[in-house]
N, C-alpha and C positions, 0 to 999 in steps of 0.2 A: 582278890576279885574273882567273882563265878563265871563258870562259862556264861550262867544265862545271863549277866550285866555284862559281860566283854560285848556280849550280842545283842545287846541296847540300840544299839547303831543299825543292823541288818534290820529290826526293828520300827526305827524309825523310817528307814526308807519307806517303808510299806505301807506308814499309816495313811487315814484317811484324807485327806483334800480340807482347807480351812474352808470357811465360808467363800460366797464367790458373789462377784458385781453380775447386773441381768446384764444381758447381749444386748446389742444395736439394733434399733430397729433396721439397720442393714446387713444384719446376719437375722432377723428371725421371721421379718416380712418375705424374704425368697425361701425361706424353710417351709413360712405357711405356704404358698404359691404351690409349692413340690407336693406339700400334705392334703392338697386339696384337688390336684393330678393325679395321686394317687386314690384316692376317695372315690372315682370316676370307678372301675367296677363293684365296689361295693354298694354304692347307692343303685348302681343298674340292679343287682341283682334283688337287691331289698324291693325296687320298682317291680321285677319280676315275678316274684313271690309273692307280692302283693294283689298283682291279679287275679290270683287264683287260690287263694288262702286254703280252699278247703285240700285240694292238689298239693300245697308246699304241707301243710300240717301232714297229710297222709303219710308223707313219703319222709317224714321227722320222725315220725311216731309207727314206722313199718318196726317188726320184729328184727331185720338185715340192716337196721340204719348202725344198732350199736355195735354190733358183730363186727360190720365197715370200719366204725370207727377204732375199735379195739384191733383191727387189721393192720390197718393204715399205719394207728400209732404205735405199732409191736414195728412193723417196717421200718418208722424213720428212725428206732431206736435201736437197733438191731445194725441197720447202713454207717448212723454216723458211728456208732461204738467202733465197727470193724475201717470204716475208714480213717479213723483217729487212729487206730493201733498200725495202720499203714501210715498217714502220711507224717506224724511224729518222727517215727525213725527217720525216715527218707527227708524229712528238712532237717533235721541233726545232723543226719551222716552227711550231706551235700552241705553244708554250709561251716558246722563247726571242727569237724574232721578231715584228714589228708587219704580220706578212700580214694583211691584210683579212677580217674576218669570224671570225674564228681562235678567238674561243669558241663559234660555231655549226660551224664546221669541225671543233671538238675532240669534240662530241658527239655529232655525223654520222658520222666518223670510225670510230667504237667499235660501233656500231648492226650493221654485219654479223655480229657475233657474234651478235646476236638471230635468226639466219636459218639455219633447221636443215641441215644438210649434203644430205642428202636431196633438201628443197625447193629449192636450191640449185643441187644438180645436175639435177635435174629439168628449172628454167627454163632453166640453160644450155643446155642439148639441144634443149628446145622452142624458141629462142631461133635458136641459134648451130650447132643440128644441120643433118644433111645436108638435112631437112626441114622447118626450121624457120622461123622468121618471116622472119630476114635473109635466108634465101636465097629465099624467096619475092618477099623485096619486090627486090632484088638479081634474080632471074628476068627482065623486061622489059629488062634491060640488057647480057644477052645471059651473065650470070656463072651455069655452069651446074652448078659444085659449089664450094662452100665446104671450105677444108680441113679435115680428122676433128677431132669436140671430143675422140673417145673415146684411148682410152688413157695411158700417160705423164704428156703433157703437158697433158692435159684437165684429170686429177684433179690436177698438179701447180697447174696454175689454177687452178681452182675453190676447193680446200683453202685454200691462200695468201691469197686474196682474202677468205676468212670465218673466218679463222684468224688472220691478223698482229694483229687488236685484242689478241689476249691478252698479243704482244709492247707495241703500242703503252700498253695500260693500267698495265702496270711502267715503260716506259719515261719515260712523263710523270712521276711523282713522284721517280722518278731525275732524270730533267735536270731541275725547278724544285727538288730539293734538292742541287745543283753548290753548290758555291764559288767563287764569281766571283774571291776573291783567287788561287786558283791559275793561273786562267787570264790574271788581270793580272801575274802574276809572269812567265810564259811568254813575254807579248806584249813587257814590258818590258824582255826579254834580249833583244828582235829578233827573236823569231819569229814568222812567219807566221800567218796565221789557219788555213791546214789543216794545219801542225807542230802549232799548239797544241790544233787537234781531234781529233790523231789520237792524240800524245803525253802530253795531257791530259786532258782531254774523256771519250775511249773508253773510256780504262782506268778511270777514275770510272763508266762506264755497264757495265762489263762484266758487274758481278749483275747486273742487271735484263737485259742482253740475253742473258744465260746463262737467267737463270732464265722469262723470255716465250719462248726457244728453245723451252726445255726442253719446256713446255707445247706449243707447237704440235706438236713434233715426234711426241711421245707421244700430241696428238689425231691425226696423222696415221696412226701404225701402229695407232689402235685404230678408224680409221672405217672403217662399212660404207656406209651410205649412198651417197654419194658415189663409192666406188670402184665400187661394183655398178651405180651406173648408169651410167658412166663407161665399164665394160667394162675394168677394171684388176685384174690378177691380184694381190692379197695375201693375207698371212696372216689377215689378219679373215675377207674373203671364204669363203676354206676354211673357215674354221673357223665361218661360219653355215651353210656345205652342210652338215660335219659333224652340226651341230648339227640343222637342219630335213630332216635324214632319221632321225633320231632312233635309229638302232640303232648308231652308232658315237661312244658320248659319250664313249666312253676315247681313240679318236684323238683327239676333239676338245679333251679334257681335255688330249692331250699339246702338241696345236700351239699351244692357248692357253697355255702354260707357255712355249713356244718366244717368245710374246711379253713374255709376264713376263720373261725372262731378256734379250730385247732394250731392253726398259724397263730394266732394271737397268742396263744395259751405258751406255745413256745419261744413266741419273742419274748412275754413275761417273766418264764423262766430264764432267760438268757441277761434280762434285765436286773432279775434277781440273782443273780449269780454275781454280777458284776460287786455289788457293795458300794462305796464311799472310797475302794482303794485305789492309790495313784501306782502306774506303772512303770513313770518312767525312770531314766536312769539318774541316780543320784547327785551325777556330777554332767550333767550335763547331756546333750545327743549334736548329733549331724556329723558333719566333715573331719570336725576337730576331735569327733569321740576316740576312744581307745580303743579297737576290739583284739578281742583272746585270740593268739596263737589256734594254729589247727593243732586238734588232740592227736596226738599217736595213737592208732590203734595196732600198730603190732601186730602181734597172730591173728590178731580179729578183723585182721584189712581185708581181707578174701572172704571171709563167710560175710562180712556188712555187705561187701560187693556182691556176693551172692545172690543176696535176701533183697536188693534191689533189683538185680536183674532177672530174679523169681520173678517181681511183682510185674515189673515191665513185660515180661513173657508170656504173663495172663493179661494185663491190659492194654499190652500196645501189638506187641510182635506178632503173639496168633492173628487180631484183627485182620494185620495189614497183610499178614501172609493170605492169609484166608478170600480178603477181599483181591489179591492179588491173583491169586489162584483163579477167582472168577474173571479176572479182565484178560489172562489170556486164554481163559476159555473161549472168551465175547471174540477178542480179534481174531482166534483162529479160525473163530463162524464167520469172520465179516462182518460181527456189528459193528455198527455205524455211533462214532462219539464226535458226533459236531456238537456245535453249541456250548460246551464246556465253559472256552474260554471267557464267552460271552456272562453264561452262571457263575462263570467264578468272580468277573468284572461287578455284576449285579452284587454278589455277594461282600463282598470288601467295601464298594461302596455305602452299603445300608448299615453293614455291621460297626463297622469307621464311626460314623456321623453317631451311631448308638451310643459307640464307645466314648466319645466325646462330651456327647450331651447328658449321658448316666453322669461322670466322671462332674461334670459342672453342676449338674443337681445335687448330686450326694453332699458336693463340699458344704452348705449349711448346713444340711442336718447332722454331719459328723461331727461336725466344729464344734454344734448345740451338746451333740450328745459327750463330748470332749472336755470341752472346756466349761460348758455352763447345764449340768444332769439336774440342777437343783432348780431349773427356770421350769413353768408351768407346763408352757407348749413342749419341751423337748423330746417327753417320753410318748406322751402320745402321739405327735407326727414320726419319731423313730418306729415306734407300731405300726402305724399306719403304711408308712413306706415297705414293711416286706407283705401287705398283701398281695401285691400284685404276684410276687413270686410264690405264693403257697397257692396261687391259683393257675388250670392248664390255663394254657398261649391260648385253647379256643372260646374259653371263658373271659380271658381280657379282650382279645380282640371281637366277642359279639359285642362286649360292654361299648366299645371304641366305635363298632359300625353304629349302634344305639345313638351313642353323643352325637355322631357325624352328622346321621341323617338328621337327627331333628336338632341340630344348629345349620345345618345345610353348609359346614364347613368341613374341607380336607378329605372327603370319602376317595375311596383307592387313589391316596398320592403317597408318596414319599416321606412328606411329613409326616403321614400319619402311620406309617408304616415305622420308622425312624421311634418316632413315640410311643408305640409299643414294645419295641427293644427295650428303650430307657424303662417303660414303667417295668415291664417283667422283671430284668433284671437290676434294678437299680439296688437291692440288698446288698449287692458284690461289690457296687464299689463304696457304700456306706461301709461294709467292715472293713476292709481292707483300708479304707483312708481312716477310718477314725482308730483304729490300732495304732497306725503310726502316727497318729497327734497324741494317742496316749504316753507313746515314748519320748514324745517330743516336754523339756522339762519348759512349764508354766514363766518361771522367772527370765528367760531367757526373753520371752517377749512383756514382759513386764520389764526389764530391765532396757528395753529399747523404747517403750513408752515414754519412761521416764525419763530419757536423754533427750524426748522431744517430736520423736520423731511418729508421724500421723496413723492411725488403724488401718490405712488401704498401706501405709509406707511397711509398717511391721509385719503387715501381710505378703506384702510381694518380698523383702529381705531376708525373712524367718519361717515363717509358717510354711509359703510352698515350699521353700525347698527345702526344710528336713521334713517333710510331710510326704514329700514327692516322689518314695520309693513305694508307699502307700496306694498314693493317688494313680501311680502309673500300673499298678497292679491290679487294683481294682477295674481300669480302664482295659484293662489284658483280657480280664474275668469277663467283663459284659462282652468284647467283640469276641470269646471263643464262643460263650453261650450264644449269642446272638444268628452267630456263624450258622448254626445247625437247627435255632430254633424252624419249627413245623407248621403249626398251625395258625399262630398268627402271620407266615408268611403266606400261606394258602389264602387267608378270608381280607389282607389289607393290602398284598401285592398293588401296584398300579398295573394296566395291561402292556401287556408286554415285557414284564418285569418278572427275571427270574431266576432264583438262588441257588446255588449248589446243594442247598437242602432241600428243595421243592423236584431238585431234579432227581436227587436218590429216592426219593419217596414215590414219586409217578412212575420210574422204573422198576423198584421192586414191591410197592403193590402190584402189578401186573405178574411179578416174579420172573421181570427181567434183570437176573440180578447182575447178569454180566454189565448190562448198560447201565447199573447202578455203583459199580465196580468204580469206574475212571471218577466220575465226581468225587465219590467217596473218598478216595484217596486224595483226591485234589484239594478237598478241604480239608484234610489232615494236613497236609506239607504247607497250604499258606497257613494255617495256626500256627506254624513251627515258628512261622517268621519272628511276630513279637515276643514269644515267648525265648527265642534265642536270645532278642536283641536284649530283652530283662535281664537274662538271668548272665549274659557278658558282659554288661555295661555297667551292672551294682559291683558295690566294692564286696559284696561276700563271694562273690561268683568263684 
């Protein structure tokens, strides 16, 4: 017998999916429900554009429109490449390896995501600009310009380094739910350890890096922050002048459409990458699975640890230093930090209810996109669901105050503040749950059917809970985002209602950055919380 028939078997784990039965109409009536929630800034903007056709064509058809978009999409491909070559290592090392510290590393890790793009790029400038701290203390040594943070490769930096969590948080529940027998099958033909991580390994992790791609790249064409201070021409950028000069909302309606249709163009892609292959594990998943021993790394246990706590030292450690640096500058002035407590109470409330209701929306369309790819509706409400994320927070929430007024329901409440969390974010927790329904193996709930037992029963005894390292993940992902988003908390607040994120904003616009110091911070260390309690409470921890 030949290596390549011994490996018949490695083979058939991978192939594709037999035919499949359609879904209930009680899994694909709340799918449509969500796709048609979703749909709400799209058709606002198509309304928008509409008024003014000659305004939305102008500003389609300018000379700068393709230049933008050639920007935009050199940016989001540039962020997710350099963030996949971060958060790759860093869910290997913290989950399948005995590196040092590697459940504080896991949690450390994920914590940039709590740090608004904005603030972000802010520090970097103050930091790392021509004027900044490094070249000041760098100054007596005779170094008399530091190279530019701004353009390109600034904001391809910055992005990257508080963007790869979204890959690395899919990515951890992907590799601790591998099957170690496949990779014992690979070794035991004589293959290598990087044969069998490239040829086994990878293609088991490719939803999850398809789908943490997805997300970064989509925050990367819809961030302004970051690119505006950065001094990096995109389509967001254009399309907040459009917007804060206020007499051209039809061009602006049209270039944000320009982005919705590059959003599509990359969930397609991400669609198409996918194929007909099944992922999960061959013998089974959940409680009762097998997982792999931690690998030795020997000599290489110090330099892995290194190259984590590099990363960590550009995206977590300078921030806090930095923003640290300014709050006791503030108290040695006597600034005044009341209210905090209160933005932070505001803050956990909205972000919670997000996190919840993302998490309970997504679970149809992942299941669709999961279990039944071959049903009509599935691909195009999965499309449909990440517009909202490829679009800024100020474009969904004008689309939200649009609907409100003219149904004359929920304008500046909670609800509807809460509903633009879920819409914005609701990407995060679709990839992140429907990855681990990928891993979850089909027969296991076909084989509960068949004993009898009902689809809500199979649901509640199988599905959530090996789903559910997934599902709580994804539910992590919306309330970090949530935590810091901007502008839909400025235009949907109810009054008197106010976030830890509205509060760093209103202080350092003003460029009080000492008073912008304590929230800041404050919303970092409650992010810490769920992210701690994940990454202790999973069995790869």
């Amino acid at each position: 017998m030949t290596v390549r028939e011994a490996a018949l078997p490695l083979r058939r784990a991978m192939r594709a999916l037999p035919g499949e039965r359609g879904p209930s109409a009680a899994l694909w009536v709340p799918a449509l429900l969500v796709g048609m929630a979703c749909a709400v800034p799209p058709v606002y903007l198509f309304v928008r554009a509409g008024q003014s056709p000659e305004a939305a064509w102008e500003a389609l058809l300018a000379g700068s429109t393709l230049r933008l978009v050639w920007n935009t999409a050199a940016l989001a491909v540039a962020t997710t490449a350099l963030a996949a070559a971060l958060a790759l290592p860093i869910a290997w090392l913290t989950v399948r390896t005995d590196m040092p510290a590697r459940r504080l590393m896991a949690v450390l890790a994920a914590l940039p995501l709590a740090i608004p793009s904005y603030i972000a790029a802010w520090l970097a400038v103050s930091a790392f600009g021509p004027r900044g701290l490094l070249q000041d203390a760098l100054a007596p040594l005779g170094v008399e310009r530091l190279p530019s943070i701004y353009g390109f490769w600034g904001a391809t930096l910055v992005l990257a380094l508080f963007t790869y969590p979204y890959l690395l948080l899919t990515l951890r529940p992907a590799v601790a739910g591998l099957d170690p027998r496949l990779e014992e099958l690979s070794r035991g033909f004589g293959h290598g350890r990087l044969h069998t991580f490239r040829h086994v390994v990878l293609p088991q992790l490719r939803p999850a890096l398809a789908a943490g791609g997805l997300l970064v790249a989509l925050y990367a064409i819809s961030d302004f922050g970051a690119v505006a201070l950065l001094r990096y021409d995109s389509l967001t950028r254009a399309l907040f002048v459009r917007y804060e000069a206020g007499f051209d909302l039809s061009g602006a309606a049209a270039l944000a459409l320009v982005l919705v249709s590059l959003a599509l163009t990359l969930v397609a892609l991400e669609l198409w990458t996918r194929g007909r292959t099944r992922y999960h594990a061959a013998h089974g998943a959940g409680r009762g699975a097998r997982t792999a021993p931690p690998a030795r790394l020997g000599r290489w246990c110090w330099p892995a640890f290194a190259f984590v706590a590099g990363v960590l030292a550009l995206a977590l450690a300078t921030p806090v230093a930095l923003l640290g640096y300014w709050l006791v500058r503030g108290l040695a002035a006597g600034e005044a930090v009341r209210g905090v407590v209160d933005a932070a109470l505001d803050s956990l409330l909205a972000s919670g209810l997000a996190a919840g209701a993302a998490a309970l929306a997504a679970f149809p369309i992942a299941m669709l996109a999961a279990r039944h790819r071959g049903f009509a509706l599935t691909r195009p409400l999965e499309a449909l669901s990440y517009t909202g994320f490829a679009l800024p927070g100020l474009v969904v929430a004008l689309a939200l105050v649009f609907a409100a007024l003219g149904t004359g329901l929920l304008y500046q409440s909670l609800t509807l503040l809460v509903f633009a969390y879920a819409l914005l974010f609701l990407p995060q927790a679709i990839g992140a749950t429907r990855v681990s329904m990928l891993q979850l193996r089909p027969s296991m709930e076909e084989a509960a059917r068949g004993l009898g037992r009902r689809p809500w029963e199979v649901l509640h005894s199988i599905t959530l809970p090996l789903s559910a390292r997934g599902i709580i993940a994804g539910a992590v992902l919306v309330f970090l985002t949530a935590m810091k988003e901007l502008p839909a908390t400025l235009l949907l607040s109810p009054i008197g209602f106010e976030t830890l994120a509205a509060r760093v904003w209103s202080a350092s616009s003003e460029a009080f950055f000492a008073q912008a110091a304590l929230p800041a911070l404050v919303l970092i260390a409650l992010s810490a919380l769920p992210l701690a309690v994940l990454a202790l409470t999973r069995r790869d921890a």
